[in-house]
N, C-alpha and C positions, 0 to 999 in steps of 0.2 A: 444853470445847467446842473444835472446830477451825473451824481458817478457810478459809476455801475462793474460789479467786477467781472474779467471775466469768464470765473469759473461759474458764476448766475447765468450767464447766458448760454453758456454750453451747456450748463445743466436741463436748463427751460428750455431750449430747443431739442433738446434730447429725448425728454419727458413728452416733449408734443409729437415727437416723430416726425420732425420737421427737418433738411438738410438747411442750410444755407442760404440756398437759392429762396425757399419760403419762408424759411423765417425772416427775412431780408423783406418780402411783398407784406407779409403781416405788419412790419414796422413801416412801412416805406421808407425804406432806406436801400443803399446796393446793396449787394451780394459782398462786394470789397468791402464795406465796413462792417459787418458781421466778423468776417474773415478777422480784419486786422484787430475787433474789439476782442476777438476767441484767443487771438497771439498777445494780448498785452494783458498786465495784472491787473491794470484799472481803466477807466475809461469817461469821460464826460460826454453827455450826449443832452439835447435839445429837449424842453420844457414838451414838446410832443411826443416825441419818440421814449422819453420818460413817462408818458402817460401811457401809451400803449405797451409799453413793459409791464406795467402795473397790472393794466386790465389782463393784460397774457398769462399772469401770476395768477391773478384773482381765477381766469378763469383754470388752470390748472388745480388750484386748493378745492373748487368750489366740485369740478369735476372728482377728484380724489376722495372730494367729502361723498357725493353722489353713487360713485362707481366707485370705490375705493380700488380693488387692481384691474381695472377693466379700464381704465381710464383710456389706452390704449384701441381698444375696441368701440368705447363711445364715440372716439377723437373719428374712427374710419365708417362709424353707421350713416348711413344718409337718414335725414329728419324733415318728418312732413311740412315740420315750423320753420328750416331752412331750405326752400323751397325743394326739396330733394337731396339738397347736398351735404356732407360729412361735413359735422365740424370744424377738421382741420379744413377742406374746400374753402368755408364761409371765412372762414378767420383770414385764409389765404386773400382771398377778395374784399379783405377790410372790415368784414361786418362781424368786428369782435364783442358791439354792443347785444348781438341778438344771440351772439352764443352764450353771453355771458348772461343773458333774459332766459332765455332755454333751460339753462343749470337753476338759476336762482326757482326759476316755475319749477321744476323737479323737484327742488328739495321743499318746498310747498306742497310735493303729492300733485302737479299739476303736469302731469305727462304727455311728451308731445314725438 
């Protein structure tokens, strides 16, 4: 299990324009453990729910590096590559692998 603190998580969800409620379907995890990880200074969470933190990072750096302060406005555009839907949508319905293919094709010049 890793530990995660958490001022990282309030930050990362902050940064994505996410409440609670989403950031919670992005991890699958509740809503109450969001909560109680954002109230405690540290936190151990699950070899998955660790990995999808990471990809959630990766894809916030990777969009920063991309949109530097637009990041915000990427996060709310709908994209042809995700079948219509913003970003944050896709991420919201799990498919953090294609967002995080979207950024990486971008910073390749491969615009979508």
């Amino acid at each position: 299990m890793a530990e995660v603190r958490a001022l990282d998580i309030r930050s990362l969800r902050g940064r994505l324009g996410m409440s609670q409620e989403l950031f919670s379907r992005v991890l699958d995890v509740s809503a109450r453990s969001v909560e109680r990880w954002e109230a405690q200074e540290a936190t151990r969470v699950n070899a998955e729910t660790s990995r999808r933190l990471a990809v959630t990072q990766e894809i916030l750096a990777l969009a920063g590096e991309v949109y530097g302060d637009g990041v915000d406005t990427f996060m709310g555009t709908p994209r042809r590559s995700l079948a219509l839907r913003t970003p944050r949508e896709a991420m919201v319905r799990g498919d953090l692998e294609e967002v995080r293919r979207l950024l990486v094709n971008s910073l390749n010049g491969h615009w979508a």
